[in-house]
C-alpha positions, -999 to 999 in steps of 0.1 A, spaced: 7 1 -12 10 -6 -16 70 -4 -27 86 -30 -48 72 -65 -36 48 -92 -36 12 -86 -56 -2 -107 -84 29 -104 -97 52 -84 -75 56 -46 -70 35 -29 -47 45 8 -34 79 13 -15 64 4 20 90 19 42 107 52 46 136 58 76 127 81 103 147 101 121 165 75 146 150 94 179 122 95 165 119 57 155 137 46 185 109 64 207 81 48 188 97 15 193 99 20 232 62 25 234 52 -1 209 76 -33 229 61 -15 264 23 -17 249 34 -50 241 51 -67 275 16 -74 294 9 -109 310 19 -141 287 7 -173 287 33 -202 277 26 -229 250 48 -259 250 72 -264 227 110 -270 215 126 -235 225 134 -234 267 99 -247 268 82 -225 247 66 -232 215 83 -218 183 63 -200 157 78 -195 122 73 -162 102 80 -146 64 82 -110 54 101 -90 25 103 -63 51 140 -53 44 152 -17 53 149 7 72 137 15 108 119 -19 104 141 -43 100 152 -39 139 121 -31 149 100 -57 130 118 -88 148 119 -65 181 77 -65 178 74 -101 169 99 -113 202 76 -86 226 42 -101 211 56 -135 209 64 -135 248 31 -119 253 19 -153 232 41 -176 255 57 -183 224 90 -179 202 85 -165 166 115 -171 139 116 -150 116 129 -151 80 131 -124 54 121 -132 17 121 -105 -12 102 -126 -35 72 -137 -11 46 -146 -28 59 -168 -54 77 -188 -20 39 -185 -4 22 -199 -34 53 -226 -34 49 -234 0 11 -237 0 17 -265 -25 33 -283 -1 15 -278 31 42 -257 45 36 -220 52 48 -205 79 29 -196 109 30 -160 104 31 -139 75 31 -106 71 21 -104 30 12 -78 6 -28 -75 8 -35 -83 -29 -20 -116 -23 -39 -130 5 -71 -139 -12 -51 -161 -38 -34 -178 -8 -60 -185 13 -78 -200 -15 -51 -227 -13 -64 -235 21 -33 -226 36 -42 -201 59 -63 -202 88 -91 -179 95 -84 -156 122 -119 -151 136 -124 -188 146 -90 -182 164 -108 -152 182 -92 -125 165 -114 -96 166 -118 -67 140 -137 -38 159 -125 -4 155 -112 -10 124 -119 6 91 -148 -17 73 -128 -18 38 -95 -22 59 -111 -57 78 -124 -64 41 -94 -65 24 -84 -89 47 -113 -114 42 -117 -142 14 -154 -158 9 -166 -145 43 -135 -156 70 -106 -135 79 -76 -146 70 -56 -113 72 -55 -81 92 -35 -50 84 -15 -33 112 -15 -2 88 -25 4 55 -21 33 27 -31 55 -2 -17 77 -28 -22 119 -23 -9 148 -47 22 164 -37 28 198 -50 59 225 -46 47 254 -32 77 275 -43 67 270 -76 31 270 -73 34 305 -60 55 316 -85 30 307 -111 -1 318 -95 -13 286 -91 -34 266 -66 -34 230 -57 -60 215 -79 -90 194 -71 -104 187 -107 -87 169 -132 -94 202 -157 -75 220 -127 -45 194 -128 -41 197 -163 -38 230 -164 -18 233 -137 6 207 -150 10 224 -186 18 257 -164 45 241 -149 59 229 -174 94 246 -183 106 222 -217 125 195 -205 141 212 -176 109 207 -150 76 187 -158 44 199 -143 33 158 -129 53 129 -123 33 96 -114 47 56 -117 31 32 -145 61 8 -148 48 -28 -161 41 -44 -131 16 -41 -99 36 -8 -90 16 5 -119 -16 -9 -117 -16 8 -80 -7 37 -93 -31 40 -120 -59 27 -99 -63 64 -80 -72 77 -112 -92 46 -127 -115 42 -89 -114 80 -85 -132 86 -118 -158 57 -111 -144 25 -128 -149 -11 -112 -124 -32 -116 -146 -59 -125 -149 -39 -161 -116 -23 -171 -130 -9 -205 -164 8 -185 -159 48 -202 -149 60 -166 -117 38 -173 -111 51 -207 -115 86 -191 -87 84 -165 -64 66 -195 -69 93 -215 -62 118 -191 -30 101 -184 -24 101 -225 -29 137 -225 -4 143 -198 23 125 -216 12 135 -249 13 171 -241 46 169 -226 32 179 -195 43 146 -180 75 126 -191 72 92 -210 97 78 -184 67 76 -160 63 38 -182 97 29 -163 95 51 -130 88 38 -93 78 54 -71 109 63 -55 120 71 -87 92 99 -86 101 110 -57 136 117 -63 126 139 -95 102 160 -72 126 163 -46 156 178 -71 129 201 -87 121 183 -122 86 178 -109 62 202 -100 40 177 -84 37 134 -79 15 111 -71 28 93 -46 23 76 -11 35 88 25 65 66 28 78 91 10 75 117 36 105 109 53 127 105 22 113 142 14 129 153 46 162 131 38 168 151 9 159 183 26 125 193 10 101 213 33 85 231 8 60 209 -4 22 209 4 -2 172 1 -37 172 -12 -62 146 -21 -63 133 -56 -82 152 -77 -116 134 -94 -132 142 -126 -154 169 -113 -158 193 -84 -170 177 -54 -158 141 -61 -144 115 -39 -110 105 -44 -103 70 -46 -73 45 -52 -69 10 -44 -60 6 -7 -23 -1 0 -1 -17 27 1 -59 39 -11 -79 65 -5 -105 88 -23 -142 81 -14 -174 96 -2 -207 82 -35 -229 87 -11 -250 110 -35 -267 137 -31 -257 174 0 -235 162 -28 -209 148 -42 -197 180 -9 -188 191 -1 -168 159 -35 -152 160 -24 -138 195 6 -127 179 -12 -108 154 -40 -99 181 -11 -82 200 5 -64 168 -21 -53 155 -39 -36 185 -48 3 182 -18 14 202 7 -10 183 -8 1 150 -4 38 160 34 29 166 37 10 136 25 34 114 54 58 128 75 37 121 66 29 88 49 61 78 13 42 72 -20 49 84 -30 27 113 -57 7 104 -78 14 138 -99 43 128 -91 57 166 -53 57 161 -60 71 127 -74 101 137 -49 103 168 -19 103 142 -39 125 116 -48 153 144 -11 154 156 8 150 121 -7 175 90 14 155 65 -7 125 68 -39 146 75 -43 137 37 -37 103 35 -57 96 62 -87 115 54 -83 92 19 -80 54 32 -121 54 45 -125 61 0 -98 36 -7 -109 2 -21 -96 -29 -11 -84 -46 -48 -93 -78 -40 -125 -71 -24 -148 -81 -57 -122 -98 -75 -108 -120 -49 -81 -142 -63 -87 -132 -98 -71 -101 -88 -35 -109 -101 -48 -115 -137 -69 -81 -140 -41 -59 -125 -13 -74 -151 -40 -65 -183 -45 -28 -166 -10 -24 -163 -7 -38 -198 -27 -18 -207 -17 17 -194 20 8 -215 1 -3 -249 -19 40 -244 12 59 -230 36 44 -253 12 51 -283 9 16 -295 -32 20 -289 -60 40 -280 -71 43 -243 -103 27 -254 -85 -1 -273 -58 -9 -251 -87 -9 -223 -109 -34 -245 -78 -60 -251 -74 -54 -211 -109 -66 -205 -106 -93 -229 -73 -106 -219 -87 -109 -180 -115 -127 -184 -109 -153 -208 
């Protein structure tokens, strides 16, 4: 999701929702016992040990105890002692950094961002330090991968799913629609003036809304490679005649995600598009009649699609220092720490057995896993060029919604303004 972060330029979806504290506390006691095997110690300047330094933007929530609890259990598993430091603004300190030879030797990053670092030559490519990727999903291990190495690997990832109230959809006689004729009707139903809107989604001007916008754009066919292809100008003009309609509000240009999710919870949204961090936030506000399906596609029978969301952990291409980080990650990233992650953090795990472990016990994420083996890895044709296509899609989506252009022409000055 990817929050509000790190990403060609910096949004990416709200990564972390608080659980219930039992709940959270007894993921964490499984996750530091999976964690407290055998260690090895590496010399070094702390008791002996050697000291690792790490980044993250990881800030509230259930994580920020349990974050720096994972890294001291995998560390001692490592033989080694990890610092850690929290930066909001990561990427631009990453890129900064990599100027100067100095990234940290872990990093837990958004996973747009790691191809555009690792072209620096600042990280180091986990495989050679015998990190291994079985039993992970393909386009999870490929978002993590820049011209053939791997220089990242998710410990869970995400996608966006429609939410719907099923109060209301009974009320009108509606079902939960698959086709994007289905949601449109469904959303004009809904509608009650300005009082309730039938969809609420997130296209502020920033990555946030690129994200957002990318479950439509991928669903309905589009590469990113080609932002003015006509399956592009399709899901645009969809969008358009959401807003147009009044179906959906024009504050969806300024909206975040969590901004969505609070107009659904009060009831001035029939349905979102949204990610399952917001589950628990749902819950918080005392909403337990809502139902999640996959996003609908153009036609019956589709495949939903959306860019793949969530970070990963890289290391700083720091010499003999990189082994023991890749151990770190090794250790946080295995299937039963990225099952215990992902409850904590309300992701999918990105091993395809926890997956289905934590879809077959929770129906809530049922949908959001069943979507990640569609979702598309952002970076996975556009590498480090990534940044530049998302900020003209996102321009893009504000020139259409706003009425300044046409889908088709705000689409053409998108493709244009990428690739010169």
């Amino acid at each position: 999701m990817s929050g509000t972060a790190s990403r060609g330029v910096r949004p990416r979806p709200p990564r972390t929702a608080t659980l219930a504290l039992t709940s959270a506390a007894a993921a964490l006691s499984l996750l530091l016992t999976a964690c407290s095997s055998g260690s090895t110690t590496a010399t070094g300047s702390d008791g002996g040990k050697l000291t690792l330094t790490e980044m993250d933007y990881y800030n509230t929530g259930t994580t920020m105890t349990a974050l720096p609890q994972l890294l001291n259990s995998c560390g001692k598993q490592a033989g080694v002692t990890v610092k850690r430091q929290i930066v909001p603004d990561l990427r631009t300190k990453l890129i900064q950094l990599a100027s100067s030879h100095a990234v940290p030797d872990l990093v837990l990053l958004d996973n747009p961002d790691l191809q555009q670092l690792a072209a620096t030559g600042a990280l180091a490519d986990l495989g050679a330090a015998g990190l291994s990727t079985d039993g992970l999903y393909p386009n999870v291990v490929e978002a993590g991968r820049y011209q053939g190495k791997q220089y990242g690997v998710a410990p869970g990832v995400n996608a966006l799913a429609l939410y719907y109230n099923k109060k209301l959809f009974t009320q009108a006689g509606v079902e939960p629609p698959t086709t994007w004729d289905e949601l449109k009707t469904a959303a004009k139903k809904l509608t009650d003036g300005d009082k309730r809107r039938g969809l609420g989604f997130a296209v502020p001007a920033t990555e946030e809304g690129s994200f957002q916008f990318e479950s439509f754009f991928l669903s309905a066919g589009a590469d990113l490679t080609k932002l003015d292809s006509d399956q592009a100008v399709s899901a645009l003009e969809l969008l358009d005649g959401l807003v147009t309609s009044g179906s959906s509000p024009k504050d969806v240009l300024t909206w975040t995600q969590a901004n969505v999710e609070e107009q659904f919870a009060n009831g001035s949204l029939a349905m979102m598009v949204n990610g399952p961090w917001q589950l628990p936030q749902l819950k918080k506000a005392g909403m337990t009649e809502y139902g999640i399906v996959p996003m609908p596609t153009p036609t019956a029978g589709g495949t939903p699609s959306g860019a793949l969301g969530g970070e990963v952990w890289a290391a700083g291409n720091n010499g003999a220092k990189s082994r023991k980080a890749a151990e770190v990650i090794k250790c946080m990233t295995s299937a039963k720490n990225s099952l215990t992650w992902s409850e904590l953090t309300t992701y999918v795990p990105s091993s395809r057995q926890a997956a289905a472990k934590l879809a077959a016990g929770d129906p809530d994420m049922k949908p959001f896993v069943d979507g990640i083996a569609g979702a598309q890895g952002r970076t996975a044709k556009l590498g480090a060029k990534y940044p530049a296509y998302s900020q003209a899609l996102w321009t893009a989506v504000q020139s259409a919604l706003s009425g300044q252009k046409s889908p088709r022409a705000a689409l053409g000055d998108a493709q244009r303004q990428a690739t010169r």
